[in-house]
Structures are given as structure tokens and as C-alpha cells.
C-alpha positions in Angstrom: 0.0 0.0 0.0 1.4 3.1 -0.9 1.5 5.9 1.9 -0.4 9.2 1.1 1.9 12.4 0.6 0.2 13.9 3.1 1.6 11.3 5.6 5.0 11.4 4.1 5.7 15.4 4.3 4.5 14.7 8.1 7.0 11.9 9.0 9.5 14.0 7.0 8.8 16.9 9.3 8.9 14.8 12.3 12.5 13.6 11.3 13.5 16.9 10.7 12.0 18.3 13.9 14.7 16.3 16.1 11.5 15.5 18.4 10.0 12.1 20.2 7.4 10.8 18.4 4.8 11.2 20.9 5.8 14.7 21.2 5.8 15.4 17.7 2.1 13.9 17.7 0.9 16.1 20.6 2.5 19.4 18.6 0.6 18.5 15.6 -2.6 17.0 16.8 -2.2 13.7 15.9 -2.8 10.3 17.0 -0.2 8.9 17.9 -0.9 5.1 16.8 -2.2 6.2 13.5 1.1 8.0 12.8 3.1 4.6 14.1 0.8 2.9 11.6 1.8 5.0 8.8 5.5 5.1 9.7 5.7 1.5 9.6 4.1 1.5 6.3 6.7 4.7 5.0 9.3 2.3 6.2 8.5 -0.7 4.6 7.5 1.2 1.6 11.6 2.4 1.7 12.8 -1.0 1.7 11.1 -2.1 -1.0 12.6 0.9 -3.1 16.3 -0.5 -2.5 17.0 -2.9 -4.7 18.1 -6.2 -3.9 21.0 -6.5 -6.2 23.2 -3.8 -7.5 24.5 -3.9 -10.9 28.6 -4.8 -11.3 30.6 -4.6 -14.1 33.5 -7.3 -14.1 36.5 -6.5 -15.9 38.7 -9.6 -17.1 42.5 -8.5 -16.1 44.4 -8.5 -18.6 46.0 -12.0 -20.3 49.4 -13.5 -18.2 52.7 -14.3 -20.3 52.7 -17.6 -20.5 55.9 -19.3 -20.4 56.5 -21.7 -22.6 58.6 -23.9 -20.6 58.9 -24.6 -16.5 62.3 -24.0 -15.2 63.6 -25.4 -11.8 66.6 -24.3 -10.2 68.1 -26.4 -7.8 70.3 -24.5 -4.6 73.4 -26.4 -5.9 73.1 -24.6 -9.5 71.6 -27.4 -11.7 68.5 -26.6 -13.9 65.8 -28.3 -14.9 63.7 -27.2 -18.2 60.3 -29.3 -19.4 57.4 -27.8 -21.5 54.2 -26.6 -20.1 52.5 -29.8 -21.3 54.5 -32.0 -18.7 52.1 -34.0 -16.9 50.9 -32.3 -13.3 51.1 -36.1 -11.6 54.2 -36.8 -13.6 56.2 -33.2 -12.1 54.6 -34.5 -8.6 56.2 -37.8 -8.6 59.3 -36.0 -9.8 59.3 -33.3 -7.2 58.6 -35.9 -4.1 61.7 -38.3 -5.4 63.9 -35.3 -5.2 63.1 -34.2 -1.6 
């Protein structure tokens, strides 16, 4: 249900008027419970108006060099080239017998 303007200019004016509620009422003549009723309502009326999901662009970052081969340097000096296609299981076994 959508609240009447009338009731939303008050409940403006009441936020602005840095007043309780049940003082603000008193000011302005008005039942108290009727204005909680349409305060609820305002409220729930804002929530609906936020939407759920915000729109994101996603930007893909920009393509890695890829090497062509992987290089292992041992502490001693020695090297150790194979292509990017070597096997991940195979390099596994590999790197396990040289611990």
C-alpha cells in the first residue's frame, strides 16, 4: 500500500524536527498510533525501493605471459627445463623423489 503524501511530508517533518514521536504527535494533533501505523508502512515502503542486487561490471585482467617452458633451479646450480604440457602427476612424482 502506498502511503499518502500527506503522511510522508509529516514523518518528513517529524525527522527533521529532532523531536520524540509522541511529542511530535501532541505538537501537531495527531494520534499517535495512527502516525506509528503510517510510519511503519513509510518504512516498509523504503525498503522495497532498494533494490536487492546492484549492478557490477567485471572486468577480465588482462591476459598472463605464458611461459612456454617450467624451469627449476636447484640450490646447488643445476637446472631443470620441461614444457608446459608435462604431466601435473608426472612433475609431482618428480618433485617428491627429489626431496
Amino acid at each position: 500500500m502506498a502511503v499518502p503524501a500527506k503522511w510522508i511530508e509529516q514523518i518528513e517533518r517529524w525527522q527533521n524536527s529532532g523531536l520524540e514521536q509522541s511529542v511530535y504527535c501532541q505538537r501537531e494533533n495527531i494520534n499517535c498510533k495512527t502516525f506509528t501505523a503510517r510510519l511503519s508502512e513509510y518504512r516498509k515502503a523504503q525498503q522495497r525501493a532498494v533494490p536487492d542486487l546492484i549492478p557490477v561490471q567485471v572486468k577480465r585482467p588482462p591476459p598472463l605471459a605464458v611461459s612456454e617452458s617450467l624451469v627449476f633451479t636447484h640450490r646447488n646450480g643445476h637446472r631443470l627445463t620441461l614444457p608446459v604440457t608435462v604431466s601435473a602427476s608426472w612433475l609431482a612424482e618428480l618433485l617428491q623423489c627429489l626431496d
